[in-house]
N, C-alpha and C positions, 0 to 999 in steps of 0.2 A: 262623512266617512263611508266612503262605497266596502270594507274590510269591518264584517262584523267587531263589535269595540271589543269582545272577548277573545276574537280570535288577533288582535295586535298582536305582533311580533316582538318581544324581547329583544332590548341590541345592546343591553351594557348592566353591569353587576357593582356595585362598591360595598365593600363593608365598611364601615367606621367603628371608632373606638368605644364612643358615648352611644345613649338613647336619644334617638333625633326627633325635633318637635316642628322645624318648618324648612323650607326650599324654596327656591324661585330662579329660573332663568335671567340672561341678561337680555338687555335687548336685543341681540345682533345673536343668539342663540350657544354662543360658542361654549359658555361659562354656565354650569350649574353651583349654586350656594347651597350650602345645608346648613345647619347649626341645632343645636340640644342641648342635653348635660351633662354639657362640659365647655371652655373657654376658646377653645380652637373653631375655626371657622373654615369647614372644608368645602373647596374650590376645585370642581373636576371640571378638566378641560375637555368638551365634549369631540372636539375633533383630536384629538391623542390619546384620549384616554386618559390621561394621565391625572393622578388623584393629589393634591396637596392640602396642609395644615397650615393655616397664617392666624398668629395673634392679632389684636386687638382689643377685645372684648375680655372682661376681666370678670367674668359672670356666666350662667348658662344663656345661649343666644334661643330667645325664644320667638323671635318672627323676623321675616326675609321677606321683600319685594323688590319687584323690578319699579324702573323710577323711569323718569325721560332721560336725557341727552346723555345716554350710557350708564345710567348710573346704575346699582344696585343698595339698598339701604339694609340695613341688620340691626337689630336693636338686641340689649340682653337687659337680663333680674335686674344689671345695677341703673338703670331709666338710660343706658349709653346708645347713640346713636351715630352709627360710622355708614359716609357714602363710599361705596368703592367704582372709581373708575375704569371702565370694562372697554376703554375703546381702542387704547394703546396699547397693544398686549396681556400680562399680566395683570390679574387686578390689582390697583393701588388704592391706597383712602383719600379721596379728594378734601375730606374735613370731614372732622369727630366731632361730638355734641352732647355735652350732661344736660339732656332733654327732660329728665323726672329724677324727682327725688327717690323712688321705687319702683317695681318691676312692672316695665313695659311689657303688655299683654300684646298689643294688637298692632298695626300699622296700616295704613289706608292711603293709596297716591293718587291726587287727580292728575291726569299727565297733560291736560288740557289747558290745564291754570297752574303747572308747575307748582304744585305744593303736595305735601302730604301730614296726616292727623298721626294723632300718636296718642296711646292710651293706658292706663296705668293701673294701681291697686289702689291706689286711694281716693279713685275717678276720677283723676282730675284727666284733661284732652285737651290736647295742644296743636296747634295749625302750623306749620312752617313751609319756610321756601323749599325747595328741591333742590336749587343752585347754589346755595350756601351754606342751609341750616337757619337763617336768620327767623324771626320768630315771627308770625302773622293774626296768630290771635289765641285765644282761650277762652273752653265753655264757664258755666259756672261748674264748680264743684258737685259730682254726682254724689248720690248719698251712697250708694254703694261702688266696691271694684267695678270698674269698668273692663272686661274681657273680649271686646268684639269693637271694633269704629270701621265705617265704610262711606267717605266721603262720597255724595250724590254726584253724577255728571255735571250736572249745572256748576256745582261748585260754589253752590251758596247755600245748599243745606249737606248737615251730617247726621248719621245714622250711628246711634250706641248702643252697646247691647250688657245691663249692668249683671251684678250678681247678686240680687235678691234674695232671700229665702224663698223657698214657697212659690213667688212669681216671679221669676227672671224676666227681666223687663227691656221691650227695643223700644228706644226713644229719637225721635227727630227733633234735629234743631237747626234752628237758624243762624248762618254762621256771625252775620253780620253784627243782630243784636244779641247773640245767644240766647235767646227764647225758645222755651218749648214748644214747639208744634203741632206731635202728637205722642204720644204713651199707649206704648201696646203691652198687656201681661201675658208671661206667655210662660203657662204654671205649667202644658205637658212634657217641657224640660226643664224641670224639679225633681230633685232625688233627694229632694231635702226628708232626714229622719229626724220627729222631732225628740224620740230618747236619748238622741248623741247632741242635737243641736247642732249638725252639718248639715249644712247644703254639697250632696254629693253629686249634685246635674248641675244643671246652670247650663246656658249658652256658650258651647266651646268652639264655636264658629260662624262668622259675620259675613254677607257678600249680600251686592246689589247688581243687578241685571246693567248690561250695557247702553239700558236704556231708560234705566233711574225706574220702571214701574213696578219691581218685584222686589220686597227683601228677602231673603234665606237664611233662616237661624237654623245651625246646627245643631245636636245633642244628644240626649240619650231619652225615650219615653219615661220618665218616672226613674223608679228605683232600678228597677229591675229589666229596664229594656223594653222594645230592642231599641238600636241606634235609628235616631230619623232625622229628617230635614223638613223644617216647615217653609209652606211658602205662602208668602203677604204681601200686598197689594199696600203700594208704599203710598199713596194716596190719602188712603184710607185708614187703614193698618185691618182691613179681614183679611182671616186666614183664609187662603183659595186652594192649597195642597198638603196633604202630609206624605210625607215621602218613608215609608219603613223597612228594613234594611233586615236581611238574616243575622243578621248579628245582636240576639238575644241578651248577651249584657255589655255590650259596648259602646261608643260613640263614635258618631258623625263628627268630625274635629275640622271639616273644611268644604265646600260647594264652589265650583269655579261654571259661568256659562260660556261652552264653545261658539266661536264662531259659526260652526255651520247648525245652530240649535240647541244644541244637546247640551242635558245638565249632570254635570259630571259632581260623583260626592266621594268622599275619602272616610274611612272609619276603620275600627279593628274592636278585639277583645283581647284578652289575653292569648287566645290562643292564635287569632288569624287575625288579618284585615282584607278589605277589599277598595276596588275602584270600580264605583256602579254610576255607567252612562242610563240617563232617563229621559224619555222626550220634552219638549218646551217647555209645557205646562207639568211636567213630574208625574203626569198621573199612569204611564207604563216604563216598567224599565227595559232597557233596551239591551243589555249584558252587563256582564260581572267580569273582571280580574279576580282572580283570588292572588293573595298579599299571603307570604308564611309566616307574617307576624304581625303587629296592630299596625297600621298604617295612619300617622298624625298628620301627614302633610303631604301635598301635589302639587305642581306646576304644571301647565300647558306652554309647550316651546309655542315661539313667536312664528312657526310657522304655521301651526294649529297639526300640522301630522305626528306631530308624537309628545309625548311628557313624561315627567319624572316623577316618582310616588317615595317618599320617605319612610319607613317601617323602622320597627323595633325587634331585635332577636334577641335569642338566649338560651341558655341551657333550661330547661324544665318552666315551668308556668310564669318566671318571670326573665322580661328582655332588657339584660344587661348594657348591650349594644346596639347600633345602629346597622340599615341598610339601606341604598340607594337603588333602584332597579328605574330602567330608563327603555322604554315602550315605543313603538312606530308603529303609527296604524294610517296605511295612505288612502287620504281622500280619490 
């Protein structure tokens, strides 16, 4: 990006009803998704402007990705999984899928091997086709939530990220024979109190580098902050960055790596959020966005010059509703 990442230009504003939890472009860029909490699944059309609400989803939708051959996937609380087809106009649902018995946390697409992971509350992780839904495999059973999957490029190993107490855990495994590979602990995102017996951290976001050698777990440091991003050497599993974020008691809820380097992360508090670009390896950051409300979720358009950040508003300290703000920043 020759256009310092702070100084991006604003090109587009939506408010929404609910509090929004993820986004995602389609492929062909035209179509941004959102979804939160609430059952509507909102669809702005990025060349009109124009904002609409389409059921399906009978629950709050808590993760959105882009897929191959047009698709777009959305998953909600009740384990449902709907492709929408984004190449004919309007989106439509190419095929619905009672994928988990409970709420789908995470989703992961290889676009390489046309499939994608799916991950739930009561850990269990499920592989499927991208063209149908059809089913391709299953780990074993995680001992805790699983909140985080990030299928590897290769497409024969998957990366989980559970909900521990104390140690929130990223695990690889192998898809073939579902064996573990390697268990990394990774207790600086634990907020676990043990008077209440909550785990109030835990990993609230999963992503793997373009090139399979880097995990990125999201979260909050500890109890008390602030939000950061660790990064790990998928090989191995050492931590080689901690990424730390002004945001004193919030969380990092998302890490996407740009094409031209840059590691872009999403996070908020109660009262703001931000979009902070940091060089390759995370160890300078490179600008901030300021977000006027927590910011849970981002996309990068498939052009790589601009993206979309999801936020939370509201009257006084807590954000009732949603916000879409949609950025251009020309390489």
């Amino acid at each position: 990006m020759a256009t310092p990442p702070d100084q991006a230009k604003p090109t587009g504003e939506y408010t929404v009803a609910a509090p929004l939890l993820s986004c995602a472009f389609d492929a062909g860029g035209r179509f941004l998704f959102a979804g939160g909490r609430d059952r509507g699944l909102v669809i702005v059309d990025t060349s009109s402007g124009t904002q609409s609400v389409v059921p399906g989803h009978d629950s709050w939708i808590g993760s959105i990705v882009r897929a191959g051959d047009g698709l777009v996937l959305t998953s909600d609380y009740q384990g449902r999984v709907i492709a929408w087809d984004c190449r004919n106009g309007a989106p439509q649902p190419r095929w619905t899928l009672e994928a988990h018995p409970s709420t789908i946390h995470a989703l992961s697409v290889n676009l390489a091997r046309a499939t994608f992971a799916s991950a739930d509350r009561d850990g269990l992780v499920r592989v499927w086709r991208t063209a149908d839904g059809s089913p391709v495999g299953e780990l074993p059973r995680l001992e805790f939530p699983a909140y985080g999957v990030a299928l590897l490029p290769d497409g024969k190993q998957l990366v989980t990220a559970d909900r521990q107490p104390q140690k929130p855990r990223l695990q690889i495994h192998d898809l073939a024979s579902g064996k573990g590979l390697l268990s990394v602990d990774v207790p600086e995102l634990s907020g676990y109190r043990r008077v209440e017996d909550i785990e109030w951290g835990g990993i609230r976001g999963l992503t793997v580098s373009p090139d399979g050698s880097q995990i990125v777990a999201c979260g909050r440091n500890g109890y008390d902050g602030p939000a950061c991003a660790l990064l790990y050497e998928t090989g191995t599993g050492r931590l080689q960055q901690k990424l730390s974020s002004d945001l004193k008691g919030g969380f990092y809820y998302g890490a996407r790596f740009h094409p031209n380097g840059l590691l872009l992360t999403v996070g908020g508090d109660l009262g703001k959020g931000e979009l902070r670009f940091w060089n390759a390896d995370g160890a300078v950051s490179k600008g901030v966005i300021t977000i006027p409300g927590p910011a849970t979720a981002f996309d990068i358009h498939p052009d790589g010059t601009r993206f979309a950040v999801a936020s939370n508003v509201g009257k006084g300290s807590y954000p009732d509703s949603g916000l879409i703000t949609l950025h251009e920043s020309p390489v």
